[in-house]
C-alpha positions in Angstrom: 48.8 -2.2 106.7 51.2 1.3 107.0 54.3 -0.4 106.1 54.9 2.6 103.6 55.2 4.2 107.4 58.9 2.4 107.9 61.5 4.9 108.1 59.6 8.2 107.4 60.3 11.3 109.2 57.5 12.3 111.5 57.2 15.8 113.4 54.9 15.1 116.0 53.4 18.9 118.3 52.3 18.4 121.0 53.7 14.9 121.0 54.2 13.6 124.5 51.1 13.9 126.0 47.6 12.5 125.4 46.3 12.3 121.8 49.9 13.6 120.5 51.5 11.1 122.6 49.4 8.0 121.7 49.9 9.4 117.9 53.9 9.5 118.6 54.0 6.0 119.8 51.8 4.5 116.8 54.3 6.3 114.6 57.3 4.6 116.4 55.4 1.2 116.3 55.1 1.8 112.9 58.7 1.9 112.2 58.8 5.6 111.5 61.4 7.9 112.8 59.5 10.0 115.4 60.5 13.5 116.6 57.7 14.8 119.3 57.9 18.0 120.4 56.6 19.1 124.1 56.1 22.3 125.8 55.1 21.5 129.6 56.4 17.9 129.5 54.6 15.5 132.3 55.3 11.9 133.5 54.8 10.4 130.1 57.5 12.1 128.6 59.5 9.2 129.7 57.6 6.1 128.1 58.0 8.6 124.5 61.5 8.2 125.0 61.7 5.1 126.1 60.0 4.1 122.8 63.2 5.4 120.7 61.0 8.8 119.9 62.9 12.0 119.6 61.9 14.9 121.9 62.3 18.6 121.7 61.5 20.8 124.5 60.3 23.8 122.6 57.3 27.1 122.8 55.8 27.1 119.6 54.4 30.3 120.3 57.8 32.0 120.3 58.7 34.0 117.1 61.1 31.4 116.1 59.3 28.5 117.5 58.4 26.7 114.4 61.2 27.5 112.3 63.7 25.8 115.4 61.2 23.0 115.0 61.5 22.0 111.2 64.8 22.7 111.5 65.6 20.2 114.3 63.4 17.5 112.4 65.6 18.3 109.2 68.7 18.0 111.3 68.1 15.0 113.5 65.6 12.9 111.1 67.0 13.7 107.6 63.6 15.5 105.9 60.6 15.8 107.2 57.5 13.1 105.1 54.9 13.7 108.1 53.8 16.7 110.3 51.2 16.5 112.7 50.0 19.7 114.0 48.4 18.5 117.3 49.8 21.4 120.2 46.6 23.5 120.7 44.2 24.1 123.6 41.1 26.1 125.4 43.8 27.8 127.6 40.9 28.7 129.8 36.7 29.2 130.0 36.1 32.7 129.8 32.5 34.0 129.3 32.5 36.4 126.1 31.4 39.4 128.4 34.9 38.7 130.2 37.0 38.3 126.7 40.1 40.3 126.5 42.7 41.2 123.6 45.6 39.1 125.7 43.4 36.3 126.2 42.2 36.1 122.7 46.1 36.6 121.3 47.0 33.9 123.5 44.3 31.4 122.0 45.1 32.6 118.8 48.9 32.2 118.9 48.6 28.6 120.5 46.1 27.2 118.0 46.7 29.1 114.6 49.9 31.3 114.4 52.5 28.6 115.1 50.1 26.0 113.2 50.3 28.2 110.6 53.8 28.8 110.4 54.5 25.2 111.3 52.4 24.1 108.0 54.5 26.5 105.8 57.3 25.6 106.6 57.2 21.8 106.7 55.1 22.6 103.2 58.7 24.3 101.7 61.0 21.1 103.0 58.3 18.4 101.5 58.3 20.4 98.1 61.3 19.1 97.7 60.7 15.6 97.8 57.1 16.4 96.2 56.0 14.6 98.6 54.4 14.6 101.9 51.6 14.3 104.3 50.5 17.5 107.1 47.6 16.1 109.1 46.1 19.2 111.7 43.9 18.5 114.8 41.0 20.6 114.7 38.0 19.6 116.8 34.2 18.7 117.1 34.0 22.6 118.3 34.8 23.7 115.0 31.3 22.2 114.1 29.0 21.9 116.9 30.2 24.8 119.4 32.1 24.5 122.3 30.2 24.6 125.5 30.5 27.9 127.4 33.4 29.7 127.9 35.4 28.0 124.7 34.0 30.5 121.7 37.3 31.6 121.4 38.7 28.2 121.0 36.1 26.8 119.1 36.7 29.7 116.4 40.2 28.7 116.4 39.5 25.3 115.8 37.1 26.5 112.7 40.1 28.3 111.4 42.6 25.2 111.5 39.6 23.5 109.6 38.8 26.0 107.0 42.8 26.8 106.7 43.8 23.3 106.1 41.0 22.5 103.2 42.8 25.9 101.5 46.2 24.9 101.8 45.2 21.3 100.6 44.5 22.8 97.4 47.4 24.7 97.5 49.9 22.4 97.7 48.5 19.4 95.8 50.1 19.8 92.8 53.5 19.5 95.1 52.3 16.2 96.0 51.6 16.8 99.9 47.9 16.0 101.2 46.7 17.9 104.2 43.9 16.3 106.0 42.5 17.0 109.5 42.0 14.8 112.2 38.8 15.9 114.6 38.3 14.5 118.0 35.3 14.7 119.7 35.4 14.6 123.7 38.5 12.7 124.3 39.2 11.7 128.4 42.6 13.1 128.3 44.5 16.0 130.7 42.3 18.8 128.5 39.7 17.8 130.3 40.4 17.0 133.6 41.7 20.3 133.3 38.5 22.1 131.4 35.7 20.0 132.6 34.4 18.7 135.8 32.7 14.7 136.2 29.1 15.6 135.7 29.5 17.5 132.8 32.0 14.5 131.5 29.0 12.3 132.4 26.4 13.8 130.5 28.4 14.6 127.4 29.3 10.3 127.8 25.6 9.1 128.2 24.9 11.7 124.9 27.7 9.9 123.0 26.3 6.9 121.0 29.0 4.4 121.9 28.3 5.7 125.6 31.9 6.1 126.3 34.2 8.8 126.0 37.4 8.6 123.8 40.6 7.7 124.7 43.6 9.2 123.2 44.4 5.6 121.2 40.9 6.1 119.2 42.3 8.6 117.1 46.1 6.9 116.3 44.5 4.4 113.4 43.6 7.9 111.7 46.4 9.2 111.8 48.3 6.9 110.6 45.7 6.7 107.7 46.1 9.9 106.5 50.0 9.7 106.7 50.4 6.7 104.5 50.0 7.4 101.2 49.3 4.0 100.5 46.5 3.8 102.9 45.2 7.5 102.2 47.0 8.5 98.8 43.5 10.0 96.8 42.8 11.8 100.3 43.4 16.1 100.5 41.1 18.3 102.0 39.4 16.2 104.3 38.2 16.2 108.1 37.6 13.0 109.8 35.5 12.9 112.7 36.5 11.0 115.5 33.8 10.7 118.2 31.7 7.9 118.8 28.9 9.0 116.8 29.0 12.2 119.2 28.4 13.9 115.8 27.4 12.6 112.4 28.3 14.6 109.3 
């Protein structure tokens, strides 16, 4: 079905590790050259490798983060056809009485900054093809909320939303689509980190398909939006991926 997939160059963030690792292997098994890049790294970073995927050990949130990033993708995959903006995260659950500036820059930097700057400059190397795909990982928070202690990430995640429906329009007449991918409570690391079993449980038994996600839900969708076969009179769009945890 994504044969169009074969050979394209794929910039994966946040790439080794649940959803952005399950997304890196489906774009490997698709034939596509696969550059994932990883900050903390963790025991699956081996099975990415293992799978002929290119990894870059790299902090996005650096000043020159993303432009080392496009730059290595240039170098070691030839271009750049798909970027997948997927290294994010809730960082921690502070109250909003307890909110401070560092804490907030630090959300801030990890989820929109080096997104940002990641999207404009993967937009200037596709322009020259006129051709491309940038797919961003917002989140069921940008809708619904996140429950207590994630306001700041939630925002974050509105931003990545609203940003990527502007930039779609932007850059359509350059022939690259940017669509968003939005996950609803996926049992990755995020939330063994963020959220304890009982509150897992009830979010599960709310969930229509009574189960949580699991990072492999959402690769079908991304490779969706990346082929332009598949996807091709697609821009602008967020697909929710949740179990019927929400229902536009």
């Amino acid at each position: 079905m994504f044969d169009d997939l074969k050979g394209k160059a794929v910039v994966v963030t946040g790439g080794v590790t649940g959803i952005g690792g399950a997304a890196s292997l489906a774009f490997a098994e698709a034939g596509a050259k696969v550059l994932a890049q990883y900050h903390g790294g963790g025991p699956e970073l081996a099975a990415i490798e293992a799978a002929g995927i290119s990894t870059l050990k790299l902090d996005l949130t650096e000043t020159d983060g993303p432009k080392r990033l496009i730059d290595e993708a240039v170098k070691r995959l030839g271009g750049l056809d798909v970027l997948v903006n997927n290294a994010g995260g809730l960082v921690g659950r502070i109250p909003l009485a307890e909110l401070t500036d560092d804490f907030i820059d630090t959300v801030f930097d990890l989820n929109v900054r080096q997104l940002v700057h990641c999207c404009r400059l993967g937009a200037e190397v596709m322009k020259a093809k006129k051709e491309g795909a940038i797919i961003n990982v917002t989140s069921i928070a940008a809708r619904n909320g996140s429950s207590p202690g994630g306001s700041v990430y939630a925002g974050t995640k509105g931003f990545v939303t609203s940003f990527s429906k502007s930039i779609a329009r932007e850059l359509v007449g350059h022939g690259i689509r940017v669509n968003c991918v939005s996950p609803g409570t996926i049992h990755t690391a995020f939330h063994v980190r963020f959220s304890d079993e009982a509150k897992l449980e009830a979010t599960r038994r709310a969930i229509p398909m009574q189960r949580l996600g699991a990072a492999e839900d959402c690769t079908g969708t991304f490779l969706y939006l990346a082929s332009g076969r598949a996807s091709g009179y697609l821009t602008g769009q967020v697909i929710e991926v949740n179990g019927g945890q929400l229902m536009a």
